[in-house]
N, C-alpha and C positions, 0 to 999 in steps of 0.2 A: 333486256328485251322481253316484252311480253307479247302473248297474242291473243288477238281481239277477233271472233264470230261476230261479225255485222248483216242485219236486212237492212241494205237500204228498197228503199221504194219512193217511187214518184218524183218528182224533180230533182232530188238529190243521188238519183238513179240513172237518171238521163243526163246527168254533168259526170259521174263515172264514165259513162259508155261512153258519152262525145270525147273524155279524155282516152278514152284506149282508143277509140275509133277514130280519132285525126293525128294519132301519133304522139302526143306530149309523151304519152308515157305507154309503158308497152304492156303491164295489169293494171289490175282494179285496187290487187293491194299497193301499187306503186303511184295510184292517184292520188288514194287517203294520205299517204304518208309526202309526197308532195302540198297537199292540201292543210297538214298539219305545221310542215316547214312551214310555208307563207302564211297561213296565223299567226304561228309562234314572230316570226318577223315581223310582224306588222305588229304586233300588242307586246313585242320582245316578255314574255312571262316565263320563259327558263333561258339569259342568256348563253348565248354560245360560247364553247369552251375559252375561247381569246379573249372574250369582254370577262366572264368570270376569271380569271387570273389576274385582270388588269383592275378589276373590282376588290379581290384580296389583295394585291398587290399595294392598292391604294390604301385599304382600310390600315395593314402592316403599318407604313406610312406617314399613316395620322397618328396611329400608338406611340411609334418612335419619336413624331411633335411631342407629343401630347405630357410624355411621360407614364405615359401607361402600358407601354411595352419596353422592356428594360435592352440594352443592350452591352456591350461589353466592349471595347476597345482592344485590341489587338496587334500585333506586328508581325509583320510578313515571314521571322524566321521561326514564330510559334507552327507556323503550319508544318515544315518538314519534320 
């Protein structure tokens, strides 16, 4: 988590306040960061945690097709 000092001003001043001031959100920091969700959502440019797992998940996968990730074979009384 980092923090970020913003001036907004001008139109993009007056879409903070209308989000505190009709309720959506209850700060001005919990506007931007609403604001940032539905970006992100809408351009998806860092999926969210369940798409990224399901993203490795795949790629693993492909390795295991592919021959490029090895794996090893096994029977169930090596585990105990």
């Amino acid at each position: 988590m980092s923090n970020v000092n913003l001036s907004l001003e001008g139109h993009i001043s007056r879409v903070v306040d209308a989000m505190v001031s009709s309720g959506y959100v209850k700060t001005k920091a919990e506007a931007l960061r609403l604001a940032l969700f539905e970006f992100n959502r809408s351009h998806n440019l860092v999926p969210d945690e369940e798409s990224a797992y399901a993203l490795v998940a795949q790629d693993i996968a492909a390795g295991v097709d592919s021959g490029r990730i090895k794996t090893k074979e096994f029977n169930l009384r090596e585990l105990d």
